[in-house]
C-alpha positions as a printed NumPy array, in Angstrom:
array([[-49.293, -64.849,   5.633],
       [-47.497, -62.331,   7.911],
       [-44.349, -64.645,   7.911],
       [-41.848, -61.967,   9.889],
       [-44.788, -61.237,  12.638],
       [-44.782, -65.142,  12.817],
       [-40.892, -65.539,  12.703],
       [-40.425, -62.99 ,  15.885],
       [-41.832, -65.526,  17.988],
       [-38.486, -67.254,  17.637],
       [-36.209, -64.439,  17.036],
       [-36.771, -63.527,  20.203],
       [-35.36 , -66.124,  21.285],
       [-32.5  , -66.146,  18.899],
       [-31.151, -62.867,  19.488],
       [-31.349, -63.565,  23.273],
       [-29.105, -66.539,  22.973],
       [-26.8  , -65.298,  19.966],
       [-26.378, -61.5  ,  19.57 ],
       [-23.441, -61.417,  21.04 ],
       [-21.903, -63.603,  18.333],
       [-23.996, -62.266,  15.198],
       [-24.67 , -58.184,  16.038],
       [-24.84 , -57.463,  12.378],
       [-27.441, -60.059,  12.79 ],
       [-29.019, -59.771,  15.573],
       [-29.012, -56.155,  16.487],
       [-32.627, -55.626,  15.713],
       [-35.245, -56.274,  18.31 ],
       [-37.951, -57.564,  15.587],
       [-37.182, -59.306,  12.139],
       [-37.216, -56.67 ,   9.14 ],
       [-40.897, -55.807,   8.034],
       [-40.366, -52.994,   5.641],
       [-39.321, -55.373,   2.472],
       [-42.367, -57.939,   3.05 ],
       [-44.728, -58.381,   0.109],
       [-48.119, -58.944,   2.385],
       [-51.419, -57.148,   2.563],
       [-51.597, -55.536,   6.42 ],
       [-53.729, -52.447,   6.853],
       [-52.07 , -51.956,  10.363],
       [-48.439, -51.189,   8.49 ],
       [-49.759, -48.998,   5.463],
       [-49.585, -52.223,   3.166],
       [-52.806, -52.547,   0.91 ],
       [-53.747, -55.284,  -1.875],
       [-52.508, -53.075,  -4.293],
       [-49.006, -52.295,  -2.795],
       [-48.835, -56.678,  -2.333],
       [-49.848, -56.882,  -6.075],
       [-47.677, -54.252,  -7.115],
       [-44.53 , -55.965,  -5.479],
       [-45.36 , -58.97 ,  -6.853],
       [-45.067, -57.949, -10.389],
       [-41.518, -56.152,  -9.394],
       [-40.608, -59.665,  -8.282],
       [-42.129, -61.246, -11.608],
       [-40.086, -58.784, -13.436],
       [-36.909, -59.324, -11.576],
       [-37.513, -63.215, -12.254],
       [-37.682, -62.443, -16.135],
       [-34.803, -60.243, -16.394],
       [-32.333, -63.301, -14.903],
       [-34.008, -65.945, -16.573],
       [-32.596, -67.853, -19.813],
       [-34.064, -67.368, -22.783],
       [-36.368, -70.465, -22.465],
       [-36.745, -70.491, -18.695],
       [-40.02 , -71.068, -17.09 ],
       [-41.819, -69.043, -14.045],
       [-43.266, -71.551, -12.244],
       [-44.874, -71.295,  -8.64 ],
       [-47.343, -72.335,  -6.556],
       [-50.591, -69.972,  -5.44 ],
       [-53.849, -70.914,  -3.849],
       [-56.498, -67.992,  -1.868],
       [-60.554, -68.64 ,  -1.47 ],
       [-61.043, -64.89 ,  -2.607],
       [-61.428, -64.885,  -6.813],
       [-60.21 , -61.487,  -7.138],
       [-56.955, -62.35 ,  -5.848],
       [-57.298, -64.411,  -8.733],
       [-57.845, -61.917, -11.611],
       [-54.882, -59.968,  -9.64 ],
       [-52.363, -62.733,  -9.643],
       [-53.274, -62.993, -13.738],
       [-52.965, -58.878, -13.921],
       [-49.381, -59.149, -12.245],
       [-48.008, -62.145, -14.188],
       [-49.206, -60.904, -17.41 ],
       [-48.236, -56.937, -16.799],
       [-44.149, -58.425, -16.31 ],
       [-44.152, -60.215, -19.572],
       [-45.457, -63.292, -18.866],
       [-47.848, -65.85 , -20.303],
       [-49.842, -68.643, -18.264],
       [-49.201, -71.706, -19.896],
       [-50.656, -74.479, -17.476],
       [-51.825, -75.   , -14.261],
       [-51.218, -78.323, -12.301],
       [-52.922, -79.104,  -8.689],
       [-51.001, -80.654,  -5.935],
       [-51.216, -82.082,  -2.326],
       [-49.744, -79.629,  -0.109],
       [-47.012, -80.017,   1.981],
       [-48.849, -80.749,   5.1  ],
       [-51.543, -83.304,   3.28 ],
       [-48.849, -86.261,   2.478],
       [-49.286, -87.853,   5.629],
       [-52.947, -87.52 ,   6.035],
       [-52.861, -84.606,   8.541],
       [-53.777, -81.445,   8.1  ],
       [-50.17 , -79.689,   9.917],
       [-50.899, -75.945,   8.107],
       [-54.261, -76.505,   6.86 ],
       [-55.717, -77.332,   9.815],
       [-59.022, -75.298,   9.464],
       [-61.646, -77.273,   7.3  ],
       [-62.83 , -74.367,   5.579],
       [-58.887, -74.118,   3.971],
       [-58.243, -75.673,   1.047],
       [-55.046, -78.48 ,   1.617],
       [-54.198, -78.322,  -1.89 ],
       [-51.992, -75.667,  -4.072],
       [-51.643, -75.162,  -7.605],
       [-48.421, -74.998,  -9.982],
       [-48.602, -72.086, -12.399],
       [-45.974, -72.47 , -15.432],
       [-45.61 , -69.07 , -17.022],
       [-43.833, -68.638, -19.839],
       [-41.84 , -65.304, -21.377],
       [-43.483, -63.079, -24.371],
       [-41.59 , -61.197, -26.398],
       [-41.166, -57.789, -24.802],
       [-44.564, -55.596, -26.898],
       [-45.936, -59.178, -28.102],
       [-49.797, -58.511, -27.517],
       [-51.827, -61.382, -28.679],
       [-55.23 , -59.542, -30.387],
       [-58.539, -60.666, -29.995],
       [-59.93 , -63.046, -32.362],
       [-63.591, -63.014, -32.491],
       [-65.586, -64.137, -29.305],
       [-66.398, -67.176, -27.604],
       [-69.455, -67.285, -25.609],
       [-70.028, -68.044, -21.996],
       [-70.956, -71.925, -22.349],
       [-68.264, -72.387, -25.123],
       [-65.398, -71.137, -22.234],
       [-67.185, -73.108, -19.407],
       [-67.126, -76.509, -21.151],
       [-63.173, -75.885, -22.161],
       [-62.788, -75.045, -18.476],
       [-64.898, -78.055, -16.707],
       [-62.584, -80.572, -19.475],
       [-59.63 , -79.082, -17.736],
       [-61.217, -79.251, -14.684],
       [-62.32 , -83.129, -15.218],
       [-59.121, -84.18 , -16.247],
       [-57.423, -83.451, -12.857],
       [-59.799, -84.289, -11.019],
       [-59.767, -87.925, -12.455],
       [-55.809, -87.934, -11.827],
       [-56.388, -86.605,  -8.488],
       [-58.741, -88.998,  -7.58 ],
       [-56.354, -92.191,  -8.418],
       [-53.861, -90.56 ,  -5.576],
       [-56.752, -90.289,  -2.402],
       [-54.954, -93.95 ,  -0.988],
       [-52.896, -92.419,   2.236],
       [-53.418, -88.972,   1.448],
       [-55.656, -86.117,   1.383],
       [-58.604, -86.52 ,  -0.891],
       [-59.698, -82.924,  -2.296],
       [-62.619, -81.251,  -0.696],
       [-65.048, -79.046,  -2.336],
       [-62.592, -75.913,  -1.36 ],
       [-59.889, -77.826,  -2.583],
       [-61.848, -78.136,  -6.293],
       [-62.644, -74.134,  -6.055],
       [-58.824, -73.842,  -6.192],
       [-58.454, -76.123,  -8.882],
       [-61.396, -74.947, -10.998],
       [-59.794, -71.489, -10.822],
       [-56.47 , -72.006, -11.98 ],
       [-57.62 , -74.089, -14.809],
       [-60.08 , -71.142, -15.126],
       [-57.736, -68.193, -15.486],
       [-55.385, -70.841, -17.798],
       [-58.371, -70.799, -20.444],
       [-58.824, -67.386, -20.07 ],
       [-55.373, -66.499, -20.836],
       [-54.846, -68.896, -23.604],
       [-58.219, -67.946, -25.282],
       [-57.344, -66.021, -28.485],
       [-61.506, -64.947, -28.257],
       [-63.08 , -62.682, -26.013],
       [-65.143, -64.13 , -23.219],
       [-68.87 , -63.094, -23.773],
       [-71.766, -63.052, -21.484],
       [-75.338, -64.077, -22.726],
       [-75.35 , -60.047, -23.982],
       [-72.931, -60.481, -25.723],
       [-70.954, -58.103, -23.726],
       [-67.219, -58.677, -22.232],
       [-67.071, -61.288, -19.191],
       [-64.014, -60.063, -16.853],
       [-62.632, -62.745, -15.503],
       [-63.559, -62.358, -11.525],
       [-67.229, -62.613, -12.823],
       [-65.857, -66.092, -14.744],
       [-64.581, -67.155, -12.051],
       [-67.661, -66.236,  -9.953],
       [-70.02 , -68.361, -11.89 ],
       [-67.883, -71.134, -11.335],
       [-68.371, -71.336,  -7.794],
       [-71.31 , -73.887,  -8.268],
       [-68.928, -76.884,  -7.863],
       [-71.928, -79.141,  -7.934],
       [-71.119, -81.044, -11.488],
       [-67.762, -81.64 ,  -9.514],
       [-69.207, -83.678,  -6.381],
       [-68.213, -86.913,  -7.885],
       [-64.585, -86.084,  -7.577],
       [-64.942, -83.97 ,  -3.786],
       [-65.771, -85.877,   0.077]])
């Protein structure tokens, strides 16, 4: 979300009324752009550069945590290979995903879609809890676990919140079938993090995880749980 394009619309407005009293402030015509972590072709910002920053800010967040201090925020996009990024840029700072819990979004409490308002959004967000490894702590690769093995560990994930979702529709926002693609995918790049095997296709060869994540698009076995 281009956040400072959006925030001009009221700086404007801001510095018109108060740059007498805050120049230091004020001074600028626009709000700063050069420091924003987005993806915007039209200012020389690419995925990479986004993904890149974000792992400086994972990194940052590391060095001043405690010992036993969790990373935990909130991510949701309809593109999987933002997905497999996200994963890339927590793991590449010295972190772990530990869990991943789905949640209404702040504009769903009420029943009204404030932020989300397009039905092809998904409403809801999901928690990631990271946790800190040990800096050159690689876990190794124990064996392999096929396909259908990882897919069943995923869909119990999957199952679970959806159940516990499902007991908090009264009032609110019940999920959607985008809504479940979010949650399927973080409980899908959760297994594949924790997995101590490698994830094999029916070749036997190495599934990356945008290609898991891919064949869990089919949120069919799911419609019990989706409007």
């Amino acid at each position: 979300v281009q956040y400072s394009e959006l925030a001009d619309y009221f700086y404007c407005w801001l510095r018109e009324a108060l740059q007498d009293e805050y120049p230091d402030i004020l001074d600028a015509p626009e709000t700063p752009k050069t420091e924003e972590l987005v993806e915007n072709d039209s200012r020389g910002k690419s995925q990479q550069s986004f993904y890149d920053g974000l792992q400086q800010v994972f990194f940052e967040s590391k060095r001043v945590l405690k010992e036993d201090g969790l990373l935990c925020f909130t991510f949701h996009h309809s593109r999987k290979n933002k997905w497999s990024d996200l994963l890339a840029s927590v793991q590449g700072a010295g972190f772990e995903l530990e869990a991943a819990y789905p949640v209404k979004s702040e504009a769903t409490g009420s029943g009204n879609l404030v932020f989300h308002s397009n039905p092809n959004s998904a409403a809801y967000d999901v928690i990631l809890v990271c946790s800190q490894v040990e800096d050159g702590e690689v876990a190794e690769s124990k064996g392999e676990i096929s396909w259908d093995e990882f897919k069943d560990r995923t869909i119990e994930r999957v199952r679970e919140h959806g159940s516990q979702l499902n007991l908090e529709t009264a009032g609110g926002h019940s999920p959607s079938s985008k809504d479940f693609q979010m949650i399927v995918w973080g409980d899908c790049i959760v297994s594949y993090a924790q997995s101590e095997e490698t994830v094999v296709d029916e070749d036997g060869d190495p599934l990356e995880l945008e290609d898991a994540l891919g064949r869990l698009r089919d949120l069919e076995e799911f419609s019990e749980f989706t409007r």
